[in-house]
N, C-alpha and C positions, 0 to 999 in steps of 0.2 A: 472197732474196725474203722467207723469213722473218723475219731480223734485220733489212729494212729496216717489215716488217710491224708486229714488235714494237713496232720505236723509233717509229712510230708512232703506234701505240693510249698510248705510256707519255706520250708527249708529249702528246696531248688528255687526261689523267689529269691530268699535271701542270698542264694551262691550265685545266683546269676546275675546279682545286682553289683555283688564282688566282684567279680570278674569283670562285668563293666567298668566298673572303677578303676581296675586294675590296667583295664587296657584303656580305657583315658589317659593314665597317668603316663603310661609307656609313649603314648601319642606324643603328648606335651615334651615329656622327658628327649624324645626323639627331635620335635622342632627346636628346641633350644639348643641341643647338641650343632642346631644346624642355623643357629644365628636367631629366630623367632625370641620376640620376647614374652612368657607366659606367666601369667601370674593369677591370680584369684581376685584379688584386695591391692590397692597402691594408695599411698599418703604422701603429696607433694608439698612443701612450703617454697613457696617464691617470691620475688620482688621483682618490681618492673615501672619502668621509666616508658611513659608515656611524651606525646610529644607536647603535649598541656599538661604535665602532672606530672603524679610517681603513686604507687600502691604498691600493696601486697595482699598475697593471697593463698590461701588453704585448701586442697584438692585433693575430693577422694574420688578412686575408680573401681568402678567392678569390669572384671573382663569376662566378655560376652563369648569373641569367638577369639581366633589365631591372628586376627586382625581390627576387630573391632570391640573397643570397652565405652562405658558409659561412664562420664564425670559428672561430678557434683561441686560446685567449688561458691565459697564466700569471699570477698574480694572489699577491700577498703583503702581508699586513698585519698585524694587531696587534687584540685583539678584548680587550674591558675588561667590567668586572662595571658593573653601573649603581649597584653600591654603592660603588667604591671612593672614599675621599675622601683626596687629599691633606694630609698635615702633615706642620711644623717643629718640627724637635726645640729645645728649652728647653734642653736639655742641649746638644746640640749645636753650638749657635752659628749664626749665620747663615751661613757659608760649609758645613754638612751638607748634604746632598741631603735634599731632602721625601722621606717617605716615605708607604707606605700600611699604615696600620694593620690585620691580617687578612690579611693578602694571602699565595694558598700558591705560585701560579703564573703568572710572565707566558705567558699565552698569545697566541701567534704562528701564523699558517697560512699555507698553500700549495695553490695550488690550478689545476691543469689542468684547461682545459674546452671544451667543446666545443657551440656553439651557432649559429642561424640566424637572419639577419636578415633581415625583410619589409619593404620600402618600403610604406609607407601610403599617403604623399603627396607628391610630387612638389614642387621648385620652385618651377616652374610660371617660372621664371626664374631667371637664376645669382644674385640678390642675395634669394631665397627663402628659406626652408627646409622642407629636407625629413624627412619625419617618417617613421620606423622602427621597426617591432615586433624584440626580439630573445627567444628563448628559448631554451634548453640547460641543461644541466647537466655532471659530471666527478667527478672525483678531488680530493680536499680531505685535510690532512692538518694535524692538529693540534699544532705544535711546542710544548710544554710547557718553561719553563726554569725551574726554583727562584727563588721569589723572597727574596733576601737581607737581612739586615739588619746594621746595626753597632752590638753593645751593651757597655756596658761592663759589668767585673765588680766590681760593689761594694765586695769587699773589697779586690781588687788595681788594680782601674784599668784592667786591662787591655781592650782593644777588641778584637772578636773580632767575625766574620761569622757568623750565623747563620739558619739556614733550617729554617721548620716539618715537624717529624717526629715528629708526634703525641705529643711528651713535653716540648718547651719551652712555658714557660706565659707565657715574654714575649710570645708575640702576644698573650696577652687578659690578663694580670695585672700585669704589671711592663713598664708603657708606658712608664714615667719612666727603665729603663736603656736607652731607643731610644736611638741620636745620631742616628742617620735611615738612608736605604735606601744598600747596598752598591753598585757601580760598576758599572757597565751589563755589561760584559764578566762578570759575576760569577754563575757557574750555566751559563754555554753547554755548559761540557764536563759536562754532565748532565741536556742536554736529551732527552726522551723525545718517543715518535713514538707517534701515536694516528692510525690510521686512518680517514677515511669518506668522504662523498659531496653533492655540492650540488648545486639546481635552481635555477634564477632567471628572471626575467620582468622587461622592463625597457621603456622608451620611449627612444628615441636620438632628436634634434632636431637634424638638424645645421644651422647658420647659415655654414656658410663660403662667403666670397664667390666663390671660385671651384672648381670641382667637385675639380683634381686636389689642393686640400688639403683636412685634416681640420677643423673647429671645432665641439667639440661639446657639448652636455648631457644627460645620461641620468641619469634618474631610473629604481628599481626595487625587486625584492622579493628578496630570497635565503632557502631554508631549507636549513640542511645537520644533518647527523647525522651523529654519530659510531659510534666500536662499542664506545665503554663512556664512561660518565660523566666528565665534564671538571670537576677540582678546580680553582679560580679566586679563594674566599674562602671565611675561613670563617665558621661560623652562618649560612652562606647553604646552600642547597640545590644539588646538584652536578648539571648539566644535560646532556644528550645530544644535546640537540635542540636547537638556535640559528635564528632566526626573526628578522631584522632587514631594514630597508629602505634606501636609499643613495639618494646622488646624488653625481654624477661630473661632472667634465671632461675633454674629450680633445681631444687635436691629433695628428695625419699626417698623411700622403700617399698619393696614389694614382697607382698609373701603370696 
């Protein structure tokens, strides 16, 4: 009597938990009929041009409500001085790599984060779009690599790589033994790690024509700091604090 008692009560447990689900589904199924976008899971890939740089970046989202999901996203790019200017070496010939003249460090980052996005605006039909607030911040981390150079030596001819270490006076004196910049690979095994931290604010505008793919354009703000000053070029002033604006493209899915 009791074991027939139990499988009972477990069994209206289990139907009424059906049924909840059932009428969730119908809910969702209804907002989307009505422009909402719903989804469970989303996987973004983008790229984005910064106003000192360029990255790209991997984002996943869980949706919370009819309005609001929580993102995850890792982000890697390449961040430039607004002084650096490209040149061709004279000496070098036309098949040298340009190089930049000053230059102490390509700086490169990485960055885990973690942020929330608000739906603004609806649709209002699947050939719409819909407009999203996103805000968050993370973990950023500043990958430093030697920037190299190939110069020859006057007396012997000989070409040599070399990298600023407060005693070469070929960055600022002896421009003319440049041949131009060393081979991209050149410095990795010497790159240094600088720690910090970013905030961002952005507008997401997605245009895709149907809800379970991504098409998107986001425009926004980033500032991040590090925990000590970031060498970059030199006769310039060495900065801690990076303050830049972006705009992106993105494509995925949603299931």
């Amino acid at each position: 009597m009791v074991i027939t008692l139990g499988y009972s009560q477990g069994k209206d447990i289990r139907q009424q938990k059906k049924e909840e689900k059932k009428e969730k589904l119908r809910e969702m199924m209804m907002q989307e009929e009505q422009g909402a976008i719903i989804y469970q899971k989303q996987t973004i890939f983008g790229v984005k041009l910064n106003t000192d740089g360029y990255g790209a970046f991997l984002e996943f989202a869980r949706f919370k409500t009819a309005r609001k999901s929580n993102l995850f996203s890792l982000e890697l790019g390449e961040r430039k001085s607004s002084k650096e200017e490209k040149i061709t070496s004279a000496q070098g010939g036309y098949l040298s790599n340009p190089y930049i003249f000053g230059k102490i460090n390509n700086f490169y980052y990485a960055k885990l984060g973690y942020a929330q996005q608000r739906l603004i605006g609806n649709k209002g039909n699947k050939n719409g779009v819909a407009v999203s607030a996103i805000y968050g911040g993370g973990f950023s981390a500043a990958l430093l690599k030697p920037y190299y150079l190939k110069v020859a030596d006057p007396n012997s001819n000989e070409v040599t790589d070399v990298k600023y270490n407060n005693n070469d006076d070929v960055f600022l004196d002896n421009q003319n033994l440049v041949l131009g910049a060393a081979g991209f690979g050149k410095g990795f095994g010497e790159m240094k790690f600088t720690p910090g931290a970013f905030v961002k604010t952005a507008m997401r505008f997605d245009y895709g024509r149907y809800n379970e793919l991504v098409s998107a354009i986001e425009v926004g703000l980033h500032v991040e700091v590090y925990s000590k000053k970031i060498p970059m070029m030199l006769l310039n002033k060495d900065k801690q604090l990076f303050f830049n604006a972006y705009a992106a493209i993105a494509f995925g899915r949603r299931k």
